[in-house]
N, C-alpha and C positions, 0 to 999 in steps of 0.2 A: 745392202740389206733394206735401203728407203724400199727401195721398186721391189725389193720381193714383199713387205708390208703391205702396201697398195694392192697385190696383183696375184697371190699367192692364196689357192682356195683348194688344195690339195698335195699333202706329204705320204708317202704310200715308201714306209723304209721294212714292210715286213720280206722284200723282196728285193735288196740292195743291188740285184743287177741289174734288173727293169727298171726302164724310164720310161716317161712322158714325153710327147714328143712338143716340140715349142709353140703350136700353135693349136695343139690341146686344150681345153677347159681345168683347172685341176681345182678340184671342190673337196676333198676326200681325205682326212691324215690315218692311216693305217702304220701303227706303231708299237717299238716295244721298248720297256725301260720308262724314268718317270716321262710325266708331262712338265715339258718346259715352260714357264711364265713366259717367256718371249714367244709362245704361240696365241699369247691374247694379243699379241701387236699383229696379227694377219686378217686383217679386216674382212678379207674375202672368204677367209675361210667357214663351209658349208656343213662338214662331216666333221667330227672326231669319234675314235673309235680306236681305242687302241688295240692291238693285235695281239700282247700279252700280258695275259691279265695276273700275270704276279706280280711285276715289278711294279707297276705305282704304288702311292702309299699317299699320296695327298690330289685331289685337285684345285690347281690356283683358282681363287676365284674370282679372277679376271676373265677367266675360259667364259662365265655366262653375262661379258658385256660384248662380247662379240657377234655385232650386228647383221651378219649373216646366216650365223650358224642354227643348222635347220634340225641336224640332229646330235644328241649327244649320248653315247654310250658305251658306257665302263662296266656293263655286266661280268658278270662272276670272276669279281676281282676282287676276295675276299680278305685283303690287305688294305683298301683302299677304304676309309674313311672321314669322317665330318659331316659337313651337314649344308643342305642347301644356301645360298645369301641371305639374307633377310630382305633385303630390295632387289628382287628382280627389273631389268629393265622395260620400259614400257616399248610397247612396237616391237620387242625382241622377236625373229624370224625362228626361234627353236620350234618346232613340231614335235620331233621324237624325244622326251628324257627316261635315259633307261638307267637306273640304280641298281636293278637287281643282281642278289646275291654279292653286294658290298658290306660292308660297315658303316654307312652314312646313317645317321641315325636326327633325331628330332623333329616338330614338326612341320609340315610344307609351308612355307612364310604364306603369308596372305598376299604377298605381292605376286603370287604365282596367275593369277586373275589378269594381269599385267599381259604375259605372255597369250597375247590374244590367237596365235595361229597353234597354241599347244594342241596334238592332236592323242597322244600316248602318254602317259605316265607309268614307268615300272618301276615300284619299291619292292616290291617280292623278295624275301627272303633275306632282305635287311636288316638289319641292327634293330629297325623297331621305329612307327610314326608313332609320333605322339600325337597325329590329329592332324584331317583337311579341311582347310578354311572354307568357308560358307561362298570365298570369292570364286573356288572351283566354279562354281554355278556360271560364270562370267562368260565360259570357253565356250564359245558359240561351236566350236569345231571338234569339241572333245570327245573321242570314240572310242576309249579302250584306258582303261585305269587296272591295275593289278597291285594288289597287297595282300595278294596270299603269304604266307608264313612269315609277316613279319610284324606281328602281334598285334595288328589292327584288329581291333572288334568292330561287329558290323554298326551296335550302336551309336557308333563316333562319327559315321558317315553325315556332314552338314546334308537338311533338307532339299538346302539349295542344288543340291545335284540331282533332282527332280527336275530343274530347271533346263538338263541337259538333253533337245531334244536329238543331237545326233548321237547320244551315249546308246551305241546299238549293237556295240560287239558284246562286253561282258567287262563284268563287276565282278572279279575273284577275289572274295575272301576265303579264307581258309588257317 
């Protein structure tokens, strides 16, 4: 288990016949059923993304100190709720967080600014923000934010995301 820790950056179980071959890259967990705590001990791991989105019901939140991890998405798994950490880590390597169509509910910690390579954020159709920090403005790299139907009013939006000069896909609210 040490060396799968260390070296282990891809579980892909939605297709238990297939493998990987040993001298593969694996970056990727494609999954069904909860998410294990013992998946924040894989340090190399890049993806998470589970393959069935009715079974989870929590995610550990150990999942957002994992130094690699570039994307994370538990879309339309409308079982799955809670709500972001409140101390995001700094240098964390996430780019993609996709929420939507969960039950995570509250508002984006301020330490989301932290998360310097964020380049997506999807709460759409969520439980409901209660509000993005002014630190959004921080993400030098941020190009696509979404909180359509999940009760974000546009007023709530901090100034500071003026700031964002690569925000060049689209701002959905609805």
């Amino acid at each position: 288990m040490s060396r799968l820790r260390s070296s282990l950056a891809v579980v892909d179980l939605s297709n238990n016949n297939q493998g990987y071959a040993d001298d593969e890259p694996v970056s990727v967990i494609a999954l069904s059923g909860p998410i294990p705590e013992f998946f924040a001990e894989f340090h190399n791991l890049t993806v998470l993304q589970p393959s069935d989105p009715t079974t989870a019901r929590s995610l550990p939140r150990s999942i957002f100190q994992l130094p690699e991890l570039r994307v994370l998405d538990v879309s339309s798994n409308s079982d799955l709720a809670g709500s972001l950490p409140e101390e995001l880590p700094d240098g964390s390597s996430l780019e993609v967080l996709i929420l939507k169509e969960t039950q995570f509910s509250g508002q984006v910690p301020s330490s989301i600014g932290n998360v310097r390579r964020l380049k997506t954020l999807d709460i759409s159709g969520s439980n409901g923000s209660r509000g993005i920090p002014a630190s959004i403005g921080d993400l030098e790299s941020f190009i696509f934010l979404d909180l359509s139907s999940s009760g974000f009013q546009i007023g709530e939006l901090p100034a500071a995301i003026g700031r964002l000069q690569s925000l060049s896909i689209t701002i959905r609210i609805s």
